[in-house]
C-alpha positions in Angstrom: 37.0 -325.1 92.5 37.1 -323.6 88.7 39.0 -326.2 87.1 41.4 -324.1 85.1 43.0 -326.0 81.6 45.7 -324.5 79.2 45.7 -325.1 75.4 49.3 -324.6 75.0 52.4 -323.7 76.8 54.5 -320.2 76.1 57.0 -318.5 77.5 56.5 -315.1 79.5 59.2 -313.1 77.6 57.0 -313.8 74.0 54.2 -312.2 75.3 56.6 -309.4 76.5 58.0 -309.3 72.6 54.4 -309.8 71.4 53.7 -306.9 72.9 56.4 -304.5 72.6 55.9 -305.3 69.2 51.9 -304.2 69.7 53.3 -301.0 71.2 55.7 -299.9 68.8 53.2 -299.8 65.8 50.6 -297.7 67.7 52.9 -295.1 69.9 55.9 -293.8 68.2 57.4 -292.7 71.9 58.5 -296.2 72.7 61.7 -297.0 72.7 63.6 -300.0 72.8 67.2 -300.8 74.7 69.1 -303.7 75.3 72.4 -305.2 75.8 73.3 -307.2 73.6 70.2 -309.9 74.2 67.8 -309.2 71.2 67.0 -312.5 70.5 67.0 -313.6 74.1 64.2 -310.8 75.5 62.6 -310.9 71.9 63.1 -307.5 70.9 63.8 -309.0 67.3 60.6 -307.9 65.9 60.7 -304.9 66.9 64.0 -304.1 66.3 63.2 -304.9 62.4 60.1 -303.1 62.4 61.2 -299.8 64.1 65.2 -299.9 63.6 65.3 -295.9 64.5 64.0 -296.6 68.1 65.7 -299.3 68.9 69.4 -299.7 70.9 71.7 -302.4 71.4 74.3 -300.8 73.6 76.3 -304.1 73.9 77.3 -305.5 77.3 76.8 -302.0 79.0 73.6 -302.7 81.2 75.0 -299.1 83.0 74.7 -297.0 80.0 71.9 -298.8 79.0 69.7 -297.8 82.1 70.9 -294.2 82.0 70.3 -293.6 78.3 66.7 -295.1 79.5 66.7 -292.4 81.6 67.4 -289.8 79.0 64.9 -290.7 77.0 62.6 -290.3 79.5 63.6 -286.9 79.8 63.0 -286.2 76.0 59.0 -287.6 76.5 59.6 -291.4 75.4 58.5 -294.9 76.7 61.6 -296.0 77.4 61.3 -300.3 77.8 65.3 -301.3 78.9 65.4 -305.3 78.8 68.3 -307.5 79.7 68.4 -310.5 82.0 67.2 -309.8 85.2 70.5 -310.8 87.3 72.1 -308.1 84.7 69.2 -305.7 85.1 69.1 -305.9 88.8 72.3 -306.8 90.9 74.6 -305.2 88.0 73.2 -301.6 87.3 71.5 -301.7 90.6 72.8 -298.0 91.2 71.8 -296.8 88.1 68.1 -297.7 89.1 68.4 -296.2 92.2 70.1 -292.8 91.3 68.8 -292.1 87.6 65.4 -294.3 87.4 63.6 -294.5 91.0 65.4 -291.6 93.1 64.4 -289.4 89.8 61.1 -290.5 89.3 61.7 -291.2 85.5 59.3 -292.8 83.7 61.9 -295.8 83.0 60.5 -299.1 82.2 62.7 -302.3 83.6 61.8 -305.4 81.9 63.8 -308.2 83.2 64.0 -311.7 81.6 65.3 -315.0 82.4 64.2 -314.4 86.1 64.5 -317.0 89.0 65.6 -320.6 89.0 64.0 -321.4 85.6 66.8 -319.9 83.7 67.8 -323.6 84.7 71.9 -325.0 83.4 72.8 -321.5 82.7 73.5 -322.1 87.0 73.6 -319.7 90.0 75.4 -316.8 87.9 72.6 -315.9 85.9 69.5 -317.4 88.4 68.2 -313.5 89.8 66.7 -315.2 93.0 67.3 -311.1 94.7 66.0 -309.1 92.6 62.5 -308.6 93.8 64.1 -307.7 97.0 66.5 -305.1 95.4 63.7 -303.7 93.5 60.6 -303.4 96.2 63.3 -301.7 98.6 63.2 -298.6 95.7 60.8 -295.9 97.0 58.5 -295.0 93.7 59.0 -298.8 92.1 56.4 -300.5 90.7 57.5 -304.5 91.1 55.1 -306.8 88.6 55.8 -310.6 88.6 53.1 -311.7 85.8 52.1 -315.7 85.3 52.5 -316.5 82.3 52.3 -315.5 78.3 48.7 -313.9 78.0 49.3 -312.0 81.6 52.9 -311.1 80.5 51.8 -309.2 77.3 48.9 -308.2 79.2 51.4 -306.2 81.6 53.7 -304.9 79.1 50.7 -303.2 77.6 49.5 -301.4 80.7 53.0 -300.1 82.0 53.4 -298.2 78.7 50.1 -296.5 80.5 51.8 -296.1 83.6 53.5 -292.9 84.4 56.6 -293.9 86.1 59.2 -296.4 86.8 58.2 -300.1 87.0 60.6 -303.3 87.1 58.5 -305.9 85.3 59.7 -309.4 85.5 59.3 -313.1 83.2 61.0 -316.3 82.1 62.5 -318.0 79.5 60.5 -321.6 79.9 57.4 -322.2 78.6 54.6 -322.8 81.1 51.1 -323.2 80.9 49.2 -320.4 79.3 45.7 -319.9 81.4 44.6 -316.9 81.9 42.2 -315.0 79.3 43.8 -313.6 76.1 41.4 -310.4 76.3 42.6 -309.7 80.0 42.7 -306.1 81.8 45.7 -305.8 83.8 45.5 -303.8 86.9 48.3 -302.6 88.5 48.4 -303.6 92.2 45.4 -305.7 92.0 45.2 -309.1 93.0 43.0 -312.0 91.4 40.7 -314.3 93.3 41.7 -317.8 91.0 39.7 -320.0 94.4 37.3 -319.1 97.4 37.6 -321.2 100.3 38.2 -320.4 104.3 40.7 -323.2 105.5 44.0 -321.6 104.0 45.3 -318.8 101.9 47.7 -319.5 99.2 49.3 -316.0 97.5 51.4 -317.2 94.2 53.2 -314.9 92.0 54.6 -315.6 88.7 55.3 -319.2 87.7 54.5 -320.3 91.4 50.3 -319.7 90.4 49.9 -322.5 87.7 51.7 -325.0 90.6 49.4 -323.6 93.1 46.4 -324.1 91.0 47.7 -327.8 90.9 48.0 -327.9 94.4 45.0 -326.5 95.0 42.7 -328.7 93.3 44.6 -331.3 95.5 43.3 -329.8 98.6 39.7 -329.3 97.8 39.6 -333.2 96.6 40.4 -333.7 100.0 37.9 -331.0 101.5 40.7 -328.1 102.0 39.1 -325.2 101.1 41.6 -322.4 99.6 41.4 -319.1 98.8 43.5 -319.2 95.9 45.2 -315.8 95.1 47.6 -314.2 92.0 49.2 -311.2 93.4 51.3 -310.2 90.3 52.3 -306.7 91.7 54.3 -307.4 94.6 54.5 -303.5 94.9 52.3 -301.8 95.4 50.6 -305.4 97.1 46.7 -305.4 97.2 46.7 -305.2 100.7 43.4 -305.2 101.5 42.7 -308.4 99.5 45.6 -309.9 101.7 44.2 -308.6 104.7 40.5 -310.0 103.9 42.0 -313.8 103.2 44.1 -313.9 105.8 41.7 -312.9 108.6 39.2 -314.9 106.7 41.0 -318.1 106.5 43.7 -317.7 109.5 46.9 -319.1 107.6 48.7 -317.9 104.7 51.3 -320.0 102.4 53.1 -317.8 100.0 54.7 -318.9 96.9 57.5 -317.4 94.4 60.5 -318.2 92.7 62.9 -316.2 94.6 64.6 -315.3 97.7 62.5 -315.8 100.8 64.6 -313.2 101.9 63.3 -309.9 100.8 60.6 -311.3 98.4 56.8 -311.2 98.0 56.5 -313.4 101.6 58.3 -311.2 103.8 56.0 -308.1 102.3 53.0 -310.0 103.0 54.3 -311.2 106.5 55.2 -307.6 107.5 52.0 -306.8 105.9 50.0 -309.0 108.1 52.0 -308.5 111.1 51.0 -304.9 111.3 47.5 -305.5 110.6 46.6 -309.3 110.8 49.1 -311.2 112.3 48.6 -315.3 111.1 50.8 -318.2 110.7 52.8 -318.1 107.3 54.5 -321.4 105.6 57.1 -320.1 102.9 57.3 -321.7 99.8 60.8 -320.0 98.0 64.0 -320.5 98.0 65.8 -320.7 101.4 68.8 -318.0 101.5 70.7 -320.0 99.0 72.4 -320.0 95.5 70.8 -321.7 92.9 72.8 -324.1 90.9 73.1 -326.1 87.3 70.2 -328.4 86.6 67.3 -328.5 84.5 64.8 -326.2 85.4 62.0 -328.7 86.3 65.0 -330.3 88.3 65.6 -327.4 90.2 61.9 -325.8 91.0 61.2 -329.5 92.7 64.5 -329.7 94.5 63.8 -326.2 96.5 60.0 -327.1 96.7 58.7 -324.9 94.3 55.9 -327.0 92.7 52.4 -328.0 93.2 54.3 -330.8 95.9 56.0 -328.4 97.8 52.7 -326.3 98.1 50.7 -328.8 99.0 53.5 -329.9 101.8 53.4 -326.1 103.0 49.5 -326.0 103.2 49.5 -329.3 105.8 52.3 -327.5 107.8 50.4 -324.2 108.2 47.4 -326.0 108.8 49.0 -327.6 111.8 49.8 -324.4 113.3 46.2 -323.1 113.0 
Protein backbone atom coordinates (compact mmCIF):
# COMPACT_ATOMS: atom_id res chain seq x y z
CA UNK A 1 0.00 0.00 0.00
CA UNK A 2 0.93 3.96 -0.08
CA UNK A 3 2.72 4.28 2.99
CA UNK A 4 1.16 7.41 4.36
CA UNK A 5 3.59 9.59 7.18
CA UNK A 6 2.61 12.75 9.13
CA UNK A 7 5.01 15.60 9.94
CA UNK A 8 3.20 16.79 12.84
CA UNK A 9 0.09 16.27 14.91
CA UNK A 10 -2.99 18.94 15.19
CA UNK A 11 -6.15 19.09 16.34
CA UNK A 12 -9.28 19.10 14.03
CA UNK A 13 -10.95 22.17 15.68
CA UNK A 14 -7.52 24.45 14.57
CA UNK A 15 -8.05 23.74 11.22
CA UNK A 16 -11.85 24.62 11.81
CA UNK A 17 -10.46 28.19 13.55
CA UNK A 18 -7.78 28.36 10.79
CA UNK A 19 -10.31 28.47 8.53
CA UNK A 20 -13.10 30.48 9.83
CA UNK A 21 -10.48 32.77 10.20
CA UNK A 22 -9.66 32.27 6.14
CA UNK A 23 -13.38 32.92 5.69
CA UNK A 24 -13.98 35.93 7.58
CA UNK A 25 -11.33 38.08 5.73
CA UNK A 26 -12.59 37.15 2.27
CA UNK A 27 -16.66 37.07 2.72
CA UNK A 28 -18.10 39.66 4.90
CA UNK A 29 -21.51 37.32 5.16
CA UNK A 30 -19.99 35.03 7.71
CA UNK A 31 -20.94 35.06 10.81
CA UNK A 32 -19.75 33.76 13.88
CA UNK A 33 -21.94 32.25 17.16
CA UNK A 34 -21.04 30.55 20.08
CA UNK A 35 -21.78 29.88 23.61
CA UNK A 36 -19.64 30.77 25.69
CA UNK A 37 -16.63 28.40 24.18
CA UNK A 38 -14.37 30.89 22.13
CA UNK A 39 -11.33 29.58 23.10
CA UNK A 40 -12.45 26.09 23.15
CA UNK A 41 -13.80 25.91 19.22
CA UNK A 42 -11.08 28.59 18.34
CA UNK A 43 -13.25 31.36 17.28
CA UNK A 44 -10.63 33.65 19.15
CA UNK A 45 -9.09 34.90 16.01
CA UNK A 46 -11.83 35.65 14.54
CA UNK A 47 -13.67 37.09 17.09
CA UNK A 48 -10.67 39.78 17.32
CA UNK A 49 -10.43 40.32 13.72
CA UNK A 50 -14.19 40.74 12.88
CA UNK A 51 -15.71 41.72 16.51
CA UNK A 52 -19.08 43.08 14.63
CA UNK A 53 -19.86 39.52 13.32
CA UNK A 54 -19.20 37.68 15.96
CA UNK A 55 -21.67 36.34 19.08
CA UNK A 56 -21.10 34.93 22.25
CA UNK A 57 -24.70 34.29 23.49
CA UNK A 58 -23.40 32.64 26.73
CA UNK A 59 -24.76 29.18 27.79
CA UNK A 60 -27.89 29.52 25.49
CA UNK A 61 -27.02 26.84 22.77
CA UNK A 62 -31.13 27.42 22.03
CA UNK A 63 -30.95 30.99 21.11
CA UNK A 64 -27.82 30.48 19.70
CA UNK A 65 -29.10 28.04 16.89
CA UNK A 66 -32.14 30.21 16.24
CA UNK A 67 -30.39 33.54 15.95
CA UNK A 68 -28.23 31.17 13.42
CA UNK A 69 -31.25 30.78 11.78
CA UNK A 70 -32.01 34.46 11.54
CA UNK A 71 -29.19 35.34 10.05
CA UNK A 72 -29.64 33.06 7.51
CA UNK A 73 -32.72 34.79 6.69
CA UNK A 74 -31.00 38.19 6.40
CA UNK A 75 -28.28 36.40 3.53
CA UNK A 76 -25.39 35.47 6.02
CA UNK A 77 -23.07 32.33 6.54
CA UNK A 78 -24.11 31.63 9.65
CA UNK A 79 -21.10 29.00 11.40
CA UNK A 80 -22.84 28.18 15.18
CA UNK A 81 -20.01 26.22 17.17
CA UNK A 82 -20.31 24.69 20.62
CA UNK A 83 -19.53 21.24 21.83
CA UNK A 84 -21.10 18.79 19.95
CA UNK A 85 -23.04 16.98 23.05
CA UNK A 86 -24.37 20.81 23.53
CA UNK A 87 -24.88 21.33 19.81
CA UNK A 88 -26.60 18.10 19.30
CA UNK A 89 -28.68 16.34 22.19
CA UNK A 90 -29.35 20.02 23.89
CA UNK A 91 -30.87 22.23 21.05
CA UNK A 92 -31.69 19.19 19.18
CA UNK A 93 -35.21 20.73 18.41
CA UNK A 94 -33.97 23.81 17.44
CA UNK A 95 -32.14 22.00 14.52
CA UNK A 96 -35.03 20.20 13.62
CA UNK A 97 -37.66 23.01 13.58
CA UNK A 98 -35.61 26.34 12.61
CA UNK A 99 -32.39 24.79 10.75
CA UNK A 100 -33.29 21.36 8.81
CA UNK A 101 -37.35 21.41 8.73
CA UNK A 102 -36.68 25.15 7.20
CA UNK A 103 -34.00 24.53 4.99
CA UNK A 104 -31.75 27.43 6.33
CA UNK A 105 -28.60 27.68 5.26
CA UNK A 106 -27.34 27.18 9.02
CA UNK A 107 -23.95 25.91 9.53
CA UNK A 108 -23.42 23.39 12.72
CA UNK A 109 -19.94 23.00 13.71
CA UNK A 110 -19.57 20.73 16.61
CA UNK A 111 -16.40 20.26 18.57
CA UNK A 112 -15.06 18.15 21.20
CA UNK A 113 -16.94 15.14 19.46
CA UNK A 114 -16.75 11.43 20.54
CA UNK A 115 -14.80 9.66 23.23
CA UNK A 116 -11.61 11.79 22.68
CA UNK A 117 -12.93 14.66 24.64
CA UNK A 118 -11.35 12.04 27.21
CA UNK A 119 -11.57 13.04 31.58
CA UNK A 120 -14.16 15.65 30.78
CA UNK A 121 -16.31 11.73 31.07
CA UNK A 122 -19.72 10.52 29.62
CA UNK A 123 -21.49 14.12 30.10
CA UNK A 124 -19.71 15.85 27.52
CA UNK A 125 -18.51 12.47 25.19
CA UNK A 126 -21.36 13.15 22.00
CA UNK A 127 -21.21 9.34 21.03
CA UNK A 128 -25.22 10.15 19.38
CA UNK A 129 -25.00 12.72 17.63
CA UNK A 130 -24.31 11.51 14.15
CA UNK A 131 -27.41 9.51 14.64
CA UNK A 132 -29.45 12.55 15.75
CA UNK A 133 -28.10 14.48 12.93
CA UNK A 134 -28.33 11.86 9.67
CA UNK A 135 -32.06 11.23 10.90
CA UNK A 136 -32.72 15.23 9.78
CA UNK A 137 -34.19 15.19 6.22
CA UNK A 138 -31.98 18.03 4.28
CA UNK A 139 -28.69 17.55 6.73
CA UNK A 140 -25.49 17.39 5.45
CA UNK A 141 -23.44 15.13 8.20
CA UNK A 142 -19.32 15.59 7.57
CA UNK A 143 -16.96 13.77 10.00
CA UNK A 144 -13.42 15.06 8.53
CA UNK A 145 -9.91 13.24 9.63
CA UNK A 146 -7.89 15.43 10.79
CA UNK A 147 -6.40 19.26 10.76
CA UNK A 148 -5.73 19.83 6.86
CA UNK A 149 -9.19 17.88 5.95
CA UNK A 150 -10.96 19.75 8.82
CA UNK A 151 -10.08 23.27 7.41
CA UNK A 152 -10.44 21.85 4.13
CA UNK A 153 -14.31 21.19 5.03
CA UNK A 154 -14.99 24.30 6.76
CA UNK A 155 -14.02 26.06 3.61
CA UNK A 156 -16.33 24.23 1.26
CA UNK A 157 -19.56 24.30 3.50
CA UNK A 158 -19.36 28.16 3.38
CA UNK A 159 -19.99 27.05 -0.54
CA UNK A 160 -22.72 24.89 0.33
CA UNK A 161 -26.22 26.15 0.21
CA UNK A 162 -27.86 24.67 3.12
CA UNK A 163 -27.63 23.23 6.48
CA UNK A 164 -24.66 20.98 7.34
CA UNK A 165 -23.61 19.59 10.95
CA UNK A 166 -19.80 19.39 10.60
CA UNK A 167 -18.03 17.52 13.28
CA UNK A 168 -13.98 17.52 14.97
CA UNK A 169 -11.96 16.95 18.17
CA UNK A 170 -10.07 18.51 20.64
CA UNK A 171 -6.77 16.00 20.54
CA UNK A 172 -4.20 16.29 18.29
CA UNK A 173 -3.81 13.43 15.79
CA UNK A 174 -1.77 12.83 12.93
CA UNK A 175 -2.01 15.36 10.16
CA UNK A 176 -1.83 13.29 6.64
CA UNK A 177 -3.67 14.30 4.16
CA UNK A 178 -2.56 17.08 1.55
CA UNK A 179 -2.58 20.78 2.76
CA UNK A 180 -3.85 21.88 -0.96
CA UNK A 181 -6.87 19.41 -0.68
CA UNK A 182 -10.37 19.80 -2.58
CA UNK A 183 -13.11 18.67 -0.37
CA UNK A 184 -16.08 17.11 -1.96
CA UNK A 185 -19.04 16.83 -0.29
CA UNK A 186 -20.36 13.27 -0.28
CA UNK A 187 -17.40 11.84 -1.86
CA UNK A 188 -15.41 9.19 -0.58
CA UNK A 189 -11.46 8.74 -0.87
CA UNK A 190 -9.73 5.54 -1.97
CA UNK A 191 -6.49 5.78 0.81
CA UNK A 192 -5.83 1.49 -0.27
CA UNK A 193 -6.90 -0.95 -3.26
CA UNK A 194 -7.13 -4.43 -2.36
CA UNK A 195 -10.05 -7.31 -2.81
CA UNK A 196 -9.93 -9.31 0.57
CA UNK A 197 -11.80 -6.73 2.91
CA UNK A 198 -13.23 -3.32 2.93
CA UNK A 199 -12.51 -1.09 5.70
CA UNK A 200 -14.86 2.41 5.74
CA UNK A 201 -13.25 4.87 8.56
CA UNK A 202 -14.51 8.27 9.31
CA UNK A 203 -12.91 10.86 11.39
CA UNK A 204 -10.21 9.86 13.78
CA UNK A 205 -11.02 6.11 13.13
CA UNK A 206 -8.90 6.65 9.30
CA UNK A 207 -5.34 7.35 10.64
CA UNK A 208 -5.92 3.88 13.02
CA UNK A 209 -7.14 2.20 9.96
CA UNK A 210 -4.28 3.21 7.97
CA UNK A 211 -2.28 1.53 10.76
CA UNK A 212 -4.19 -1.43 10.59
CA UNK A 213 -4.04 -1.67 7.32
CA UNK A 214 -0.58 -1.68 6.59
CA UNK A 215 -0.71 -4.61 9.12
CA UNK A 216 -2.81 -6.69 6.85
CA UNK A 217 -1.07 -6.22 3.66
CA UNK A 218 2.34 -7.32 5.57
CA UNK A 219 0.57 -10.30 6.07
CA UNK A 220 -1.00 -10.47 2.36
CA UNK A 221 -4.60 -9.03 3.32
CA UNK A 222 -5.44 -6.93 0.71
CA UNK A 223 -7.78 -3.83 1.75
CA UNK A 224 -9.64 -1.53 0.17
CA UNK A 225 -9.01 1.26 2.41
CA UNK A 226 -11.77 3.93 2.34
CA UNK A 227 -12.37 7.79 4.07
CA UNK A 228 -15.99 8.36 3.89
CA UNK A 229 -16.00 11.82 5.66
CA UNK A 230 -19.74 12.60 4.65
CA UNK A 231 -21.75 10.14 6.29
CA UNK A 232 -24.69 11.97 4.65
CA UNK A 233 -25.19 12.11 1.80
CA UNK A 234 -22.71 8.53 1.83
CA UNK A 235 -20.92 7.88 -1.52
CA UNK A 236 -22.93 5.03 -2.17
CA UNK A 237 -21.85 3.88 -5.10
CA UNK A 238 -18.14 3.74 -3.89
CA UNK A 239 -19.58 1.60 -0.98
CA UNK A 240 -21.45 -0.54 -3.24
CA UNK A 241 -18.28 -1.14 -5.68
CA UNK A 242 -15.97 -2.35 -2.48
CA UNK A 243 -18.27 -4.23 -0.99
CA UNK A 244 -19.31 -6.38 -3.92
CA UNK A 245 -15.76 -6.19 -4.87
CA UNK A 246 -14.23 -7.47 -1.78
CA UNK A 247 -17.29 -9.35 0.02
CA UNK A 248 -16.84 -8.05 3.71
CA UNK A 249 -17.01 -4.69 5.09
CA UNK A 250 -15.57 -3.45 8.64
CA UNK A 251 -16.68 0.02 9.50
CA UNK A 252 -14.98 2.26 11.86
CA UNK A 253 -16.01 5.57 13.92
CA UNK A 254 -15.95 7.02 17.13
CA UNK A 255 -19.56 6.94 18.03
CA UNK A 256 -22.62 5.06 18.65
CA UNK A 257 -22.89 1.76 16.60
CA UNK A 258 -26.35 2.56 17.10
CA UNK A 259 -27.45 5.07 14.55
CA UNK A 260 -23.88 5.92 13.16
CA UNK A 261 -22.00 5.71 9.84
CA UNK A 262 -22.25 1.51 10.17
CA UNK A 263 -25.79 1.13 10.35
CA UNK A 264 -26.08 3.65 7.11
CA UNK A 265 -23.69 1.49 5.29
CA UNK A 266 -25.30 -1.85 6.51
CA UNK A 267 -28.81 -0.62 5.50
CA UNK A 268 -27.08 0.66 2.50
CA UNK A 269 -25.66 -2.65 1.51
CA UNK A 270 -28.60 -4.61 2.65
CA UNK A 271 -30.72 -3.00 -0.03
CA UNK A 272 -28.35 -3.33 -2.62
CA UNK A 273 -25.32 -5.61 -1.63
CA UNK A 274 -25.94 -7.48 1.26
CA UNK A 275 -22.14 -8.67 2.93
CA UNK A 276 -20.96 -9.51 6.18
CA UNK A 277 -20.17 -6.36 8.35
CA UNK A 278 -17.75 -6.39 11.70
CA UNK A 279 -18.45 -2.99 13.70
CA UNK A 280 -15.78 -1.25 15.00
CA UNK A 281 -17.62 1.73 17.53
CA UNK A 282 -18.83 1.93 20.54
CA UNK A 283 -21.31 -0.70 21.72
CA UNK A 284 -24.73 1.07 23.02
CA UNK A 285 -22.85 2.42 25.97
CA UNK A 286 -21.76 5.64 27.91
CA UNK A 287 -18.44 6.63 27.73
CA UNK A 288 -16.68 7.34 30.83
CA UNK A 289 -13.43 9.41 32.55
CA UNK A 290 -10.13 8.28 31.28
CA UNK A 291 -7.58 9.58 29.06
CA UNK A 292 -8.50 9.61 25.69
CA UNK A 293 -5.88 7.09 24.28
CA UNK A 294 -7.27 5.07 27.43
CA UNK A 295 -10.53 5.08 26.29
CA UNK A 296 -10.34 4.69 22.22
CA UNK A 297 -8.32 1.17 23.10
CA UNK A 298 -10.64 0.14 25.84
CA UNK A 299 -13.86 0.14 23.26
CA UNK A 300 -11.59 -1.04 20.34
CA UNK A 301 -11.31 1.93 18.54
CA UNK A 302 -7.66 1.72 17.31
CA UNK A 303 -5.53 0.20 14.68
CA UNK A 304 -5.85 -3.20 17.33
CA UNK A 305 -9.38 -3.31 17.39
CA UNK A 306 -9.49 -2.95 13.45
CA UNK A 307 -7.24 -5.31 12.74
CA UNK A 308 -9.25 -7.76 15.39
CA UNK A 309 -12.54 -6.83 13.27
CA UNK A 310 -10.87 -7.50 9.81
CA UNK A 311 -9.92 -11.39 11.03
CA UNK A 312 -13.58 -11.70 12.38
CA UNK A 313 -15.26 -10.64 9.06
CA UNK A 314 -12.88 -12.57 7.24
CA UNK A 315 -14.04 -15.65 8.93
CA UNK A 316 -17.49 -15.08 7.97
CA UNK A 317 -16.57 -14.74 4.28
Amino acid sequence: MTKYTYSDKKDTRSGFGDAITELGNQNEKVVCLTADVTGSVKMGTFAKQHPERFFNVGIQEANMIGMAAGFSLEGKIPFASTFAEFISGRVYDQIRQSVAYSEKNVKICASHSGLTVGEDGATHQALEDIGLMKMLPNMVVINPCDYNQTKAATLAIAQYEGPVYLRFGRPKVPNFTPDNQVFEIGKGIQLNEGNDVSIFATGHLVWEAIQATEKLESEGIHVDLINLHTIKPLDANMVIDSAKKTGAVVSCEEHNRLGGMGESISGLLAQNQPTPQEFVAVNDVFGESGTGEELMHKHGLDAEGIYKAVKRVLAKK
